[in-house]
C-alpha positions as CSV (number, residue, x, y, z in Angstrom):
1,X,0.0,0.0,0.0
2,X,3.0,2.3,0.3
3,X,3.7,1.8,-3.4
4,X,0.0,3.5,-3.9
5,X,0.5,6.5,-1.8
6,X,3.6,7.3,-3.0
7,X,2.4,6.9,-6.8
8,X,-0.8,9.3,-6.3
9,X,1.5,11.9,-4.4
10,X,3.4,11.5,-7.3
11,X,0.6,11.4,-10.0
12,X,-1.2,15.0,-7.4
13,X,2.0,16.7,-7.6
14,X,2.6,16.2,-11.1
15,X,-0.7,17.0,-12.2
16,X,-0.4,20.5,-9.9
17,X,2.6,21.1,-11.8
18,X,0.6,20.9,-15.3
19,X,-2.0,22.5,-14.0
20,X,-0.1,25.6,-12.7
21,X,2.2,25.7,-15.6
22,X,-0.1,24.6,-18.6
23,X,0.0,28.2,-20.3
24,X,4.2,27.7,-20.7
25,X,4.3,24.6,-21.3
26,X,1.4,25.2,-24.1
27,X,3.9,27.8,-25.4
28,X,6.8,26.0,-25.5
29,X,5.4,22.9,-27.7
30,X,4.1,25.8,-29.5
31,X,7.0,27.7,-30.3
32,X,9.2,24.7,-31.0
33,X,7.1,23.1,-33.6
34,X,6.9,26.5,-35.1
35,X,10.8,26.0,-35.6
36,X,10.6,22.5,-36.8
37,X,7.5,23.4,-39.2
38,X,9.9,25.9,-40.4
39,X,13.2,23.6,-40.6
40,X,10.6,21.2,-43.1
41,X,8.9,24.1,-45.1
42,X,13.0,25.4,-46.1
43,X,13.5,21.8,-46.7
44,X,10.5,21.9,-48.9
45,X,11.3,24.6,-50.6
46,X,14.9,24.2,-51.2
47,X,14.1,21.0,-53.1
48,X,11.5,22.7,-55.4
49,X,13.4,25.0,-55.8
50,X,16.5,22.4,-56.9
51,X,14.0,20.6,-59.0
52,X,12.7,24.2,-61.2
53,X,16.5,24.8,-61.2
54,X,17.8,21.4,-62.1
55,X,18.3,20.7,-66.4
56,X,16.2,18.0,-68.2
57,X,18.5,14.7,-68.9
58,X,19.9,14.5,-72.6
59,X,21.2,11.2,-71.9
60,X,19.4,8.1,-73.3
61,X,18.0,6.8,-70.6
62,X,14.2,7.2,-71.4
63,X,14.1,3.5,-72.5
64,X,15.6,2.0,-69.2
65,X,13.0,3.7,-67.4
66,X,10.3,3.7,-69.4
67,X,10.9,-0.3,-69.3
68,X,11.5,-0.3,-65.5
69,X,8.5,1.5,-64.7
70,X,6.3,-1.1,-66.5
71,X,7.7,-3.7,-64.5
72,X,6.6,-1.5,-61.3
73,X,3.1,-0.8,-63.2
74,X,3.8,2.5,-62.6
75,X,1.8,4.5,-64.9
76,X,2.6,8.1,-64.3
77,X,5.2,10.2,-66.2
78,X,8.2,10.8,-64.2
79,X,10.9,13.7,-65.5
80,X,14.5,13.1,-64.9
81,X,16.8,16.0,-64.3
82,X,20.2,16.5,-63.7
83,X,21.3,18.9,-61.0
84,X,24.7,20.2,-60.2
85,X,23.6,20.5,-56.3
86,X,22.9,16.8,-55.3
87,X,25.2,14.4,-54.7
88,X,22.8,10.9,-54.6
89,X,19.7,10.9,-56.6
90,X,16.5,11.5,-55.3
91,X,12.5,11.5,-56.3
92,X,10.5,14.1,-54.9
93,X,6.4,15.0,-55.7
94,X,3.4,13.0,-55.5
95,X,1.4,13.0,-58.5
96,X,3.8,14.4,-60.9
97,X,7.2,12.6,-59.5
98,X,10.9,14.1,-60.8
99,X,13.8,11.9,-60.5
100,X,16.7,14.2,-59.9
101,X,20.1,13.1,-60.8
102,X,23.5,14.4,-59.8
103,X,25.3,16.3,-62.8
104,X,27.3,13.7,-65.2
105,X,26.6,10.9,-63.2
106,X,24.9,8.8,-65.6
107,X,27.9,9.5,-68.0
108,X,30.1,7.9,-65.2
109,X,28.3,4.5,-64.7
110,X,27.7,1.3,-66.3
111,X,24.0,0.7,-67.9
112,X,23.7,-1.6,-65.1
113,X,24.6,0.2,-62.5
114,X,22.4,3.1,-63.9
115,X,19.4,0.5,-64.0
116,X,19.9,-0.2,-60.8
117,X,19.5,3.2,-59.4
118,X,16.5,3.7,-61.5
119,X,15.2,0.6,-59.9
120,X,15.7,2.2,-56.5
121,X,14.1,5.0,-57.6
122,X,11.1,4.2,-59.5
123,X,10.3,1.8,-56.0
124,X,10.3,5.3,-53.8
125,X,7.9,6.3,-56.5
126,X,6.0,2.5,-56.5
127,X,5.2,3.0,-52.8
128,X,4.3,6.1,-52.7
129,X,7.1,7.2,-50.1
130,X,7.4,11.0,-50.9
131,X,3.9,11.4,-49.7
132,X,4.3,8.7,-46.5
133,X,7.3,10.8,-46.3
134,X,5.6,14.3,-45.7
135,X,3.0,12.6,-43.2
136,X,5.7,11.4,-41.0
137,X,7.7,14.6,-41.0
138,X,4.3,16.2,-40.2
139,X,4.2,13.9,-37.2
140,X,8.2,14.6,-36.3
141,X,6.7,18.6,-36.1
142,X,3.8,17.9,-33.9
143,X,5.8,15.6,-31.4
144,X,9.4,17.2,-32.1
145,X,9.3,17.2,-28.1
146,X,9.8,13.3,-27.7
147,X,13.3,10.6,-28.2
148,X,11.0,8.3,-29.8
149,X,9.2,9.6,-32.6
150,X,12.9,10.4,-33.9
151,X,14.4,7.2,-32.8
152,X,11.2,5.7,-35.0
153,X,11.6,8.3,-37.6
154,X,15.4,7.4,-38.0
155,X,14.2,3.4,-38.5
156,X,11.3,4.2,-40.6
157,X,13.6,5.8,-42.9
158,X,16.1,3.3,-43.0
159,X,13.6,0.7,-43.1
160,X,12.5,2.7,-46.5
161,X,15.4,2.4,-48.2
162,X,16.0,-0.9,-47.5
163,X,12.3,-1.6,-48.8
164,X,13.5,-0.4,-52.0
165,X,16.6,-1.5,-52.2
166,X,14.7,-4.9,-52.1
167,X,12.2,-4.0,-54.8
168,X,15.4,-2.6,-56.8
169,X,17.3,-6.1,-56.8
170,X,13.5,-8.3,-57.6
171,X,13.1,-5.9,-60.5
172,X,16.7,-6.1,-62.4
């Protein structure tokens, strides 16, 4: 019966504390998802704004992907675009995906290894991560306050790639 008192005393005094300090506390969570809404939105941004800047690919690589993405049933047309300020490629957008690639380095690599990152790619695009994406960093602004969500976040990501990565290998 000890355990009990000392757990309701606990559980009185902590809810006091709320209580008393709910206002700051409100502010607080308030003001620091305000910072990490702000941190994604200049994320957002920057990447549009590498996309509108980025060049459409002159290399022949419409028939790799326009093969690939049969295999993945995707059906939507995806623009590639090379961009001198990336270093990995990347897919960003929704309904009207762009693969960005790094400047020259499709010139550098095999037709395999090109295939391959296409592959990887395309399976972002497959499962619809960009927009599963944007819902969990919407979720890392509203609890920025808590370990988990970016111990989570940081699997969930990595868990992502790996996904694809997967898809990548059954598809080439």
């Amino acid at each position: 019966s000890l355990g009990l008192i000392d757990s309701s005393i606990i559980m009185n005094e902590t809810l006091s504390f709320v209580d008393r300090y709910a206002d700051t506390i409100i502010i607080a969570w308030f003001l620091g998802s305000l910072i990490f809404l702000g941190r994604f939105l200049g994320g957002f941004f920057l990447l549009k704004r590498l996309v509108k800047k980025a060049e459409p690919i002159r290399h022949d690589i419409t028939k790799s992907i326009n093969k690939l993405a049969k295999k993945f049933s995707i059906h939507r047309n995806i623009v590639l675009k090379e961009s001198n300020l990336i270093s990995t490629p990347m897919v960003m957008g929704v309904l009207k995906p762009v693969l960005l690639f790094p400047i020259g380095l499709i010139n550098n690599l095999s037709t395999k290894e090109v295939e391959a990152i296409l592959a990887h790619e395309l399976a972002h695009i497959k499962r619809h991560d960009y927009f599963f994406n944007l819902i969990q960093s919407f979720a890392e602004v509203v609890f920025y306050y808590h370990p988990a969500i970016w111990f989570i976040s940081s699997q969930i990501r990595n868990e992502r790639e790996n996904c694809c990565d997967d898809l990548a290998i059954q598809m080439t």
